[in-house]
Backbone bond lengths (Angstrom), bond angles and torsions (degrees), N, CA, C in turn:
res aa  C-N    CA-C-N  psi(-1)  N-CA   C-N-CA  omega(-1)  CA-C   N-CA-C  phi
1 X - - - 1.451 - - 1.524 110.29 -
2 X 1.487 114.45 156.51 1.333 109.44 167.88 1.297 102.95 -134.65
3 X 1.907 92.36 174.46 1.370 124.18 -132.01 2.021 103.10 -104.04
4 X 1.205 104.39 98.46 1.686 99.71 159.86 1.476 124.77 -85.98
5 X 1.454 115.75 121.06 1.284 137.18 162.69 1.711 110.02 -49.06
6 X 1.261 118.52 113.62 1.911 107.09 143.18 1.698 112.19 -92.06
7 X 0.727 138.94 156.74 1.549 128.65 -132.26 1.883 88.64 -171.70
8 X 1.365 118.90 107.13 1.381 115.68 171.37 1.007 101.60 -88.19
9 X 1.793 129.76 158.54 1.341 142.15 163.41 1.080 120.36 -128.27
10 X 1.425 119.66 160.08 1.489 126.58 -175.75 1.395 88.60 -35.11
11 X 1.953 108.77 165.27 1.364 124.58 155.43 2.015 95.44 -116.01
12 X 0.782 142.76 37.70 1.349 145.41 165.43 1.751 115.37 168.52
13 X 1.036 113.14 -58.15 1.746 111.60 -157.73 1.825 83.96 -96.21
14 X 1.477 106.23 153.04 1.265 94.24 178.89 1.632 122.08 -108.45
15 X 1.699 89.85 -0.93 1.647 89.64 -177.62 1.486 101.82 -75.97
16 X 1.424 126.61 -5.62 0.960 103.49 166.38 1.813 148.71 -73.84
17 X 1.322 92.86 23.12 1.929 121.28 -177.65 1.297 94.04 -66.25
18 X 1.626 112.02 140.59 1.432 110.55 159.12 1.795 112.95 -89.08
19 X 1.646 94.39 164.42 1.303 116.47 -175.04 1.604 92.42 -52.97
20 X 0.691 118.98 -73.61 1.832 130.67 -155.19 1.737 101.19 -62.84
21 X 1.571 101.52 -40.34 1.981 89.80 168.42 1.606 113.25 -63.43
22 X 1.530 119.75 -38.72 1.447 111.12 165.65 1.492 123.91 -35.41
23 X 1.230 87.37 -71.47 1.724 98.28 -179.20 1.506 119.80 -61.86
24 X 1.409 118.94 -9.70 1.296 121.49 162.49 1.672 118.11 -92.41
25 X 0.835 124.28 22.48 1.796 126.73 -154.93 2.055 73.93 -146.57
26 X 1.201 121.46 -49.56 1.724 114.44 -174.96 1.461 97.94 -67.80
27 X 1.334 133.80 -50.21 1.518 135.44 -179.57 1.203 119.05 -64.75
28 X 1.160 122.98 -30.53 1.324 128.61 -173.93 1.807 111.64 -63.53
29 X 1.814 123.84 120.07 1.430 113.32 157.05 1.332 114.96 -61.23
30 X 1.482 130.08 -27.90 1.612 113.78 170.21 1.455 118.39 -130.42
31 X 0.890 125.68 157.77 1.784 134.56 146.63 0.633 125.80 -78.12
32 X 1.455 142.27 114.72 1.428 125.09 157.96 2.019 111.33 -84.41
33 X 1.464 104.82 168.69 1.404 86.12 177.51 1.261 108.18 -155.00
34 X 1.364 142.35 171.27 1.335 126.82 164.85 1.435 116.60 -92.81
35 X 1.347 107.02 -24.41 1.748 101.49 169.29 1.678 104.70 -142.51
36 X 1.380 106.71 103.99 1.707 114.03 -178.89 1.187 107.01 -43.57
37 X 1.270 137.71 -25.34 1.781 126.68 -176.72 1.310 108.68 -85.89
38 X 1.520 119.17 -16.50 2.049 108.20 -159.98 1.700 69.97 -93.30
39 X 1.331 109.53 -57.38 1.957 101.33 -160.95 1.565 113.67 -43.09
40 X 0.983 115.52 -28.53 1.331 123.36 -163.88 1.506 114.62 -84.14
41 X 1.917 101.42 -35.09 1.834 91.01 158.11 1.423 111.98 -53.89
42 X 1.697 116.38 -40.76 1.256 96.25 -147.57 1.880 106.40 -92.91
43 X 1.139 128.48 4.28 1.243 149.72 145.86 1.294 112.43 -53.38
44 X 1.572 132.12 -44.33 1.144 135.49 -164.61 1.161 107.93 -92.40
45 X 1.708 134.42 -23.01 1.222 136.90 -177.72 1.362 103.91 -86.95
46 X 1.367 110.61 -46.26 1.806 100.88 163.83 1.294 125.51 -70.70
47 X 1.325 137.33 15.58 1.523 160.91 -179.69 1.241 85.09 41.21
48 X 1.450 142.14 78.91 1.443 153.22 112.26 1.357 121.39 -73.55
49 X 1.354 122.64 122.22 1.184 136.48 145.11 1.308 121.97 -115.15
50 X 1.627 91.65 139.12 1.663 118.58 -177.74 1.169 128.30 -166.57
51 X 1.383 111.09 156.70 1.519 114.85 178.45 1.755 120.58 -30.12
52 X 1.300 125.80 101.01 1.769 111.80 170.58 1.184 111.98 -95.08
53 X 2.095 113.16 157.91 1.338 120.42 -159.42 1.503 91.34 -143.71
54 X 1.163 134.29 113.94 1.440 136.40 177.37 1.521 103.57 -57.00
55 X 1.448 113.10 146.15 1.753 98.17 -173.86 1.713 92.44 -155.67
56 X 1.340 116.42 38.64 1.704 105.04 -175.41 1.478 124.60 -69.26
57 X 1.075 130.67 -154.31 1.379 143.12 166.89 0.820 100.67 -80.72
58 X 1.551 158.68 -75.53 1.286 157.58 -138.53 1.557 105.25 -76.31
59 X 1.572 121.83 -35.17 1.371 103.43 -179.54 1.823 103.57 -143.66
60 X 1.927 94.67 54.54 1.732 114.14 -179.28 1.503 101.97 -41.47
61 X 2.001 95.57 -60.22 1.562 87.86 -150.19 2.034 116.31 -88.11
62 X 1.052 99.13 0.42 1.546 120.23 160.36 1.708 107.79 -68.43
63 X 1.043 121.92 -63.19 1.839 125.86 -174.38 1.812 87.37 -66.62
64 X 0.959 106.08 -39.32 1.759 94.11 -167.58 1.380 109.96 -64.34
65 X 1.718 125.38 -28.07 1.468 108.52 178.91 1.651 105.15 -73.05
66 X 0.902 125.79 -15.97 1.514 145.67 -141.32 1.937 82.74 -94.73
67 X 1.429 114.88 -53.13 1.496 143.48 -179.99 2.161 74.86 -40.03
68 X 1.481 75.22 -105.41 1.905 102.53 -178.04 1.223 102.11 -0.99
69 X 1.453 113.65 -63.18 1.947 111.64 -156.72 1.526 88.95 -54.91
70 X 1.385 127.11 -87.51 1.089 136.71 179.40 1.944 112.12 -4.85
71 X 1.305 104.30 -43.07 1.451 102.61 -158.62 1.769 93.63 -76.24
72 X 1.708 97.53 -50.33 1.489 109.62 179.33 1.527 116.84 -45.19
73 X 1.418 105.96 -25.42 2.034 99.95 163.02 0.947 110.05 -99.19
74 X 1.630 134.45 34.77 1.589 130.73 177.83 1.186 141.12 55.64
75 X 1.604 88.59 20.61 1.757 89.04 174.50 1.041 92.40 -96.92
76 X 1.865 110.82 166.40 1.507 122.29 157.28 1.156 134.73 -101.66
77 X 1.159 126.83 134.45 1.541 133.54 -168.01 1.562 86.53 -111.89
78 X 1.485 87.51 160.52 1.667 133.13 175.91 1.682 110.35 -132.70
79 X 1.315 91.47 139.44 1.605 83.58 -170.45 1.689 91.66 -149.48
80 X 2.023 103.90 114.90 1.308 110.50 177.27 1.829 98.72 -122.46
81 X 1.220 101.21 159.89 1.287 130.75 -152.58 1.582 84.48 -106.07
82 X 1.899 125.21 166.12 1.790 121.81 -176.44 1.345 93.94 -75.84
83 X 1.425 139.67 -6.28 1.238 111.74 -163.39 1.591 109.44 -167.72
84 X 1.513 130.66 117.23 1.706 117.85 178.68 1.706 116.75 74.45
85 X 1.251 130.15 -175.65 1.327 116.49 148.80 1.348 165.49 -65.36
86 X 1.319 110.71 102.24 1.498 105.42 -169.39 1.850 110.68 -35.24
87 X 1.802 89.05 147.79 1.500 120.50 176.93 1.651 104.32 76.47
88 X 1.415 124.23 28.30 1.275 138.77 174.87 1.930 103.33 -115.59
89 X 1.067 109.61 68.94 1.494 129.59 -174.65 1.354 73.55 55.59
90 X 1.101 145.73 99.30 1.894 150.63 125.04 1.652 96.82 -160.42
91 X 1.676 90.17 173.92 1.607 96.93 -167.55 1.809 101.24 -68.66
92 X 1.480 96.21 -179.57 1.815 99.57 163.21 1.276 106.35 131.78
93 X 1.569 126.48 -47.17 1.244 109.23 160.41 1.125 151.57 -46.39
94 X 1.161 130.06 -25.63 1.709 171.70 162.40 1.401 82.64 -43.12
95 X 1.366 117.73 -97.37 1.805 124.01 -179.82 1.094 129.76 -43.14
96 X 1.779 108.57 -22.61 1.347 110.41 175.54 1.784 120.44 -71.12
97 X 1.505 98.76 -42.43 0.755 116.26 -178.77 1.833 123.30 -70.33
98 X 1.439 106.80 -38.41 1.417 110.07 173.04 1.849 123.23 -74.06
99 X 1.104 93.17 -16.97 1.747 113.30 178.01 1.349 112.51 -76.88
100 X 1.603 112.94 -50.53 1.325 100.43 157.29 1.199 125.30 -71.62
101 X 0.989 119.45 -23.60 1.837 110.46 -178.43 1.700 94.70 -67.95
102 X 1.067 121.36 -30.12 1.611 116.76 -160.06 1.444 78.31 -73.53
103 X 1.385 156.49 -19.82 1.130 141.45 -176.72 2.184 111.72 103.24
104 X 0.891 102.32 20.14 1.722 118.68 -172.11 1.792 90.12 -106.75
105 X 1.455 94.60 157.10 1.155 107.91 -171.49 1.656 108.89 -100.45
106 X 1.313 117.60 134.13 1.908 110.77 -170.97 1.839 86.81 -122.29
107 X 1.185 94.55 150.99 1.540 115.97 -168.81 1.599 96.73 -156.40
108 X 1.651 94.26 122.12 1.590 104.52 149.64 1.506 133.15 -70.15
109 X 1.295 102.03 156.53 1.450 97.58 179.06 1.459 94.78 -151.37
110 X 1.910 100.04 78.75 1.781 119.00 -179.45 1.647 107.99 -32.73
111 X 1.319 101.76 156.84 1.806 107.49 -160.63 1.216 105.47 -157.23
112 X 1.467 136.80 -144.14 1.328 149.91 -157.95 1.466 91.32 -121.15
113 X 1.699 100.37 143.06 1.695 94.69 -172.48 1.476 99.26 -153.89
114 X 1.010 134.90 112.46 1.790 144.13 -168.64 1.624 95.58 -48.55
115 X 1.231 111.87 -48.77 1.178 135.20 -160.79 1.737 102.79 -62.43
116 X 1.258 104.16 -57.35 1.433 102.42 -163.42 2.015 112.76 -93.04
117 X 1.431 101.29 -7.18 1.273 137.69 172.22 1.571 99.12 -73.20
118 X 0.872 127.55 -67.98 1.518 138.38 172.33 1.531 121.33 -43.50
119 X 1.237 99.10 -49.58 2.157 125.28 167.71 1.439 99.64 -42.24
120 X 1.613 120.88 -65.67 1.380 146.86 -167.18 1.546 110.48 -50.77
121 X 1.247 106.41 -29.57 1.508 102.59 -173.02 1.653 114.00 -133.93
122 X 1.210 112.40 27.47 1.856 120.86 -151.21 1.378 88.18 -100.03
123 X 1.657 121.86 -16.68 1.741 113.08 -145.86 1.681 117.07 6.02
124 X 1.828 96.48 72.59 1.020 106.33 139.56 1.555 140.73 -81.17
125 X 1.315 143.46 162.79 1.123 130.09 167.08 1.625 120.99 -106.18
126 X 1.269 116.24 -21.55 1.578 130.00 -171.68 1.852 90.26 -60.34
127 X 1.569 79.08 150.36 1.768 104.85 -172.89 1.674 96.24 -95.85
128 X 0.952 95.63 -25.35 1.920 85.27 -174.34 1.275 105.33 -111.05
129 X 1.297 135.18 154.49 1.373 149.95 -161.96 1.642 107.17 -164.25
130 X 1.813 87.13 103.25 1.787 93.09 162.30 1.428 110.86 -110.48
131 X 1.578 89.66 146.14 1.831 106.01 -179.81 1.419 106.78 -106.63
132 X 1.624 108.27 107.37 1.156 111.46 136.21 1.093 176.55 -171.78
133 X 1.510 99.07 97.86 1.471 134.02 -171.27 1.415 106.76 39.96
134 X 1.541 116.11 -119.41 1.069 110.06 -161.08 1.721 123.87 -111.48
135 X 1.398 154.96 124.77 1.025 127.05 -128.55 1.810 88.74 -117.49
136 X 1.165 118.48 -159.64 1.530 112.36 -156.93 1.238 96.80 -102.07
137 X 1.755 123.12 148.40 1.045 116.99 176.45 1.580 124.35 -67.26
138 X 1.302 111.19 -12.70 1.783 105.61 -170.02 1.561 83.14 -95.66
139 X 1.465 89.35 141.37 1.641 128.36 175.01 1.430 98.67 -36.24
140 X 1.301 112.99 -87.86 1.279 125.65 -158.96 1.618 117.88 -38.16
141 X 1.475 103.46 -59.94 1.364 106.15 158.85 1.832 134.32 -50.96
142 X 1.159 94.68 -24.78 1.485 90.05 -176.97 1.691 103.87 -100.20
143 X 1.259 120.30 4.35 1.398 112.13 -171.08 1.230 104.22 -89.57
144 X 1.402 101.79 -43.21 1.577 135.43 171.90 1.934 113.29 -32.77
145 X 1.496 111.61 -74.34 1.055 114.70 153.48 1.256 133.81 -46.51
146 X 1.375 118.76 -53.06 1.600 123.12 164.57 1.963 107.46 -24.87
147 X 1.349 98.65 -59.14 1.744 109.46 -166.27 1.679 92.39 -65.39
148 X 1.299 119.87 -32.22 1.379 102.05 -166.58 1.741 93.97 -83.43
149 X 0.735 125.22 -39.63 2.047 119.13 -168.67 1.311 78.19 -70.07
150 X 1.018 154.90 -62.26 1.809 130.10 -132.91 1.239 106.35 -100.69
151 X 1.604 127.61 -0.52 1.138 120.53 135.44 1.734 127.79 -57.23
152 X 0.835 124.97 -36.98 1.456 140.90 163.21 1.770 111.72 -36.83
153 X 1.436 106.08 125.57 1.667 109.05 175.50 1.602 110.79 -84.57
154 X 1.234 117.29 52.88 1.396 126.62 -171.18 1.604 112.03 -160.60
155 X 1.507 124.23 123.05 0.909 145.31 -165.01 2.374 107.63 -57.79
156 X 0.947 87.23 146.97 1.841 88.34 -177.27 2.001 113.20 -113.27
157 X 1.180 95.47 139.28 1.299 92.14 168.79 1.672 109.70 -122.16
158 X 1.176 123.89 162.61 1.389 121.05 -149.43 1.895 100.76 -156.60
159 X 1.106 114.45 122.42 1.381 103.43 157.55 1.814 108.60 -111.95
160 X 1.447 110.28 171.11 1.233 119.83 -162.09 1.496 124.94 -178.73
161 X 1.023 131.35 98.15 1.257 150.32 170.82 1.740 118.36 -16.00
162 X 1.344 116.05 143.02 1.649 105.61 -174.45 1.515 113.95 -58.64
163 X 2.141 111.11 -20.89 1.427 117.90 -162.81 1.084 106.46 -62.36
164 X 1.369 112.79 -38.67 1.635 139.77 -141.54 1.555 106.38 -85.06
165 X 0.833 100.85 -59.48 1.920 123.35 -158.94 1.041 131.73 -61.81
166 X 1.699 108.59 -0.38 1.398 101.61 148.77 1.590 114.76 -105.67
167 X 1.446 122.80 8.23 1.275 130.74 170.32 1.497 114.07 -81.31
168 X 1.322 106.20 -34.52 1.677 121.70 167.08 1.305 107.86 -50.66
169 X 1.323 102.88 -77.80 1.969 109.43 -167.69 1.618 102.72 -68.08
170 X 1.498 120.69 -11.39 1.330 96.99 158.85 1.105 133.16 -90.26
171 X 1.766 118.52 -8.40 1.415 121.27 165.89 1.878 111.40 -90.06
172 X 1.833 110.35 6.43 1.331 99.92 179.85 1.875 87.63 -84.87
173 X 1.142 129.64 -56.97 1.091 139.26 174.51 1.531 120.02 -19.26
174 X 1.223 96.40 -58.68 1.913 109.32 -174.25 1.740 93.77 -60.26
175 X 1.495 126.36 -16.09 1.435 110.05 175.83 1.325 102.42 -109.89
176 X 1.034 113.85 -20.22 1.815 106.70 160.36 1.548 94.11 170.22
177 X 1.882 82.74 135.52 1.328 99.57 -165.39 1.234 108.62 -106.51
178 X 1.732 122.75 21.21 1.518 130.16 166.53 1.733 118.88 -98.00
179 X 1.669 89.19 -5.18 1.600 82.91 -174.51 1.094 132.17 -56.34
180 X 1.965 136.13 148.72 1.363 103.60 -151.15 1.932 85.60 -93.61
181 X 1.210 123.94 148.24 1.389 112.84 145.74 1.669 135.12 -111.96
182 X 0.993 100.10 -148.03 1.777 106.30 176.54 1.763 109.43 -160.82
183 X 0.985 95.58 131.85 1.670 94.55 -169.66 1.549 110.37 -123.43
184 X 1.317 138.28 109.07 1.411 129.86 163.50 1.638 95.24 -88.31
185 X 1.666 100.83 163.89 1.104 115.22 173.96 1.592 85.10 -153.03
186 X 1.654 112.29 144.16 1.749 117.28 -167.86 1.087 113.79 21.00
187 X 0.888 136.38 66.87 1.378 149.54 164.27 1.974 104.90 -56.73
188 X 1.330 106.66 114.51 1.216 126.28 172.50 1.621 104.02 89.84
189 X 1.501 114.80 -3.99 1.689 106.62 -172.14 1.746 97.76 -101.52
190 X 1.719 125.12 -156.59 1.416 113.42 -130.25 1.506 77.10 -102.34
191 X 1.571 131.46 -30.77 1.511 110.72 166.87 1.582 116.84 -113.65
192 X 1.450 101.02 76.60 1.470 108.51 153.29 1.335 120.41 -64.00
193 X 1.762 105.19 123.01 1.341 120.47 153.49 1.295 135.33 -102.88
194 X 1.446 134.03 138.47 1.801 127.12 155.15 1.622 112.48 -103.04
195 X 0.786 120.08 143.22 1.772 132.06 -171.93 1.742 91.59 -129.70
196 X 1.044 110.75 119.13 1.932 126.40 173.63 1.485 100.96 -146.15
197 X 1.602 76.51 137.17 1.639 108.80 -172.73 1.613 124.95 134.13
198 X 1.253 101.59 -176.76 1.852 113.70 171.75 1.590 102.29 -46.52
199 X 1.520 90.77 129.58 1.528 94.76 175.05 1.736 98.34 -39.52
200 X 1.574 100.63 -86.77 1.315 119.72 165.36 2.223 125.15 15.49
201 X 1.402 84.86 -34.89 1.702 84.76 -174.32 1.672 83.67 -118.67
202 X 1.180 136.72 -61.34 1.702 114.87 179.26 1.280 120.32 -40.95
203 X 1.365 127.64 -21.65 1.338 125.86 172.88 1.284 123.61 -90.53
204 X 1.506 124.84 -23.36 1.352 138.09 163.32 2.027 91.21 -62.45
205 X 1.554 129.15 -64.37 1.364 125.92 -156.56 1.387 105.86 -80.10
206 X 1.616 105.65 5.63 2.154 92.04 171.58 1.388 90.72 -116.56
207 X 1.628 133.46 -0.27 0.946 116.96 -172.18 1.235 105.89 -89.42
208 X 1.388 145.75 8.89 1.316 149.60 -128.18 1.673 97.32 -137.01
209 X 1.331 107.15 -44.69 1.829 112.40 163.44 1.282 123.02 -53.79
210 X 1.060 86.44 133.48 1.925 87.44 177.24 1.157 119.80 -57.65
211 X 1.842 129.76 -51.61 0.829 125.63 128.40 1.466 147.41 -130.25
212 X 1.436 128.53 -176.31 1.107 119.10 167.92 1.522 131.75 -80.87
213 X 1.500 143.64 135.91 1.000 143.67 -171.25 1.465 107.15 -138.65
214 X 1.219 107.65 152.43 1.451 123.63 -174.80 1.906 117.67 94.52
215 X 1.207 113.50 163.35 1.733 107.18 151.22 1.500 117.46 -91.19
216 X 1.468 96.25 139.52 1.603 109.51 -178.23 1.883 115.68 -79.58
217 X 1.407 95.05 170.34 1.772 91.65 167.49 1.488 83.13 -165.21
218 X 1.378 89.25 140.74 2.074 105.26 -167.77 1.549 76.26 -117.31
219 X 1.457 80.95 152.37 1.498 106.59 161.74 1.675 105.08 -149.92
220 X 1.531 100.53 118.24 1.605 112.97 179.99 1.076 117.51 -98.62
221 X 1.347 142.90 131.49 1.297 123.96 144.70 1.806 151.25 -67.42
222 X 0.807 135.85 171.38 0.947 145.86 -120.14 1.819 82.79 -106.87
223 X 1.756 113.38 140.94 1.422 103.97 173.67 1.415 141.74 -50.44
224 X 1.774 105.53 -28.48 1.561 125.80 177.93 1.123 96.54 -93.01
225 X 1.717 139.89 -21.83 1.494 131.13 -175.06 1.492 128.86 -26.35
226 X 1.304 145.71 124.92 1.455 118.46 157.81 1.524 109.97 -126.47
């Protein structure tokens, strides 16, 4: 049987690639990718060339038999997601999961992760940490959920769009507007931000910009948190 790579990648700066994802992206007969143009900068800056395999969300489990054949003649594919680790709100699970069932071996190859990047610098204290990602754009639904996680004695992580994000922290607010959070914005690119504190005053100091730019990553704490 052969062996598929999940392969994390930078989420902004690119030196941040590991040694061993290089050399797995140079070994590899294919790529898979979620968007052939972002992979391909970052292929092209490491002067790799190789076989590419479209692998998005919209048509995972279609590229994944496409994945399989490939594996079933023993080549190895690698399969990175535009940004951090795949199956972290991006595609990859789908393939991960059908590759092993096809009986092929899937191996990580840990990477850059908004998510766990965000953990690192949130000084949170909560022991439990739920992820999740991104919540729905209609109000109702996402307010809805909001009340159900922040009932929870366990800290939240959240991604969220520049459109969004002050509609977010104003519906984290409307359930309490002391919660402490943590806010990256481009995290690792040339204007990285962190925002810490009361929801309540990060939402008054992004509300004040004209606008917002970049993708967000919330980090909430936990209801008993202090």
């Amino acid at each position: 049987m052969a062996t598929l790579y999940i392969i994390g990648t930078p989420i902004g700066n690119l030196g941040d690639i590991s040694f061993r994802a290089v050399e797995t992206l140079k070994t590899a007969d294919v790529v898979a990718c979620e968007d052939t143009r972002r992979t391909l900068k970052l292929l092209s800056h490491l002067g790799i060339r190789v076989k590419m395999l479209s692998c998005r969300a919209q048509n995972e489990e279609f590229a994944a038999s496409k994945v399989i054949a490939a594996l079933n003649q023993g080549q190895t594919v690698a399969y990175a997601s535009d940004a951090g680790t795949p199956a972290l709100s991006d595609p990859g699970a789908t393939l991960a999961r059908l590759a092993a069932k096809a009986g092929h071996t899937v191996i990580p190859i840990p990477g850059p992760s908004a998510f766990a990047a965000l953990l690192s610098v949130s000084g949170g204290r909560d022991k439990t940490i739920v992820f999740e990602g991104f919540l729905s754009p209609k109000a109702g639904r996402r307010k809805s959920r909001l009340r159900e996680l922040m009932a929870l004695d366990a800290a939240i992580v959240l991604y969220e769009s520049p459109f969004r994000i002050l509609k977010l922290l104003g519906d984290i607010a409307e359930i309490d507007d002391n919660r402490y959070i943590c806010i990256g914005r481009e995290m690792t690119k040339i204007h990285e931000e962190y925002l810490r504190g009361p929801v309540s005053e990060i939402l008054a100091d992004l509300a004040q910009k004209k606008e917002q730019i970049g993708e967000f990553s919330v980090f909430l704490s936990g209801k008993n948190s202090s």
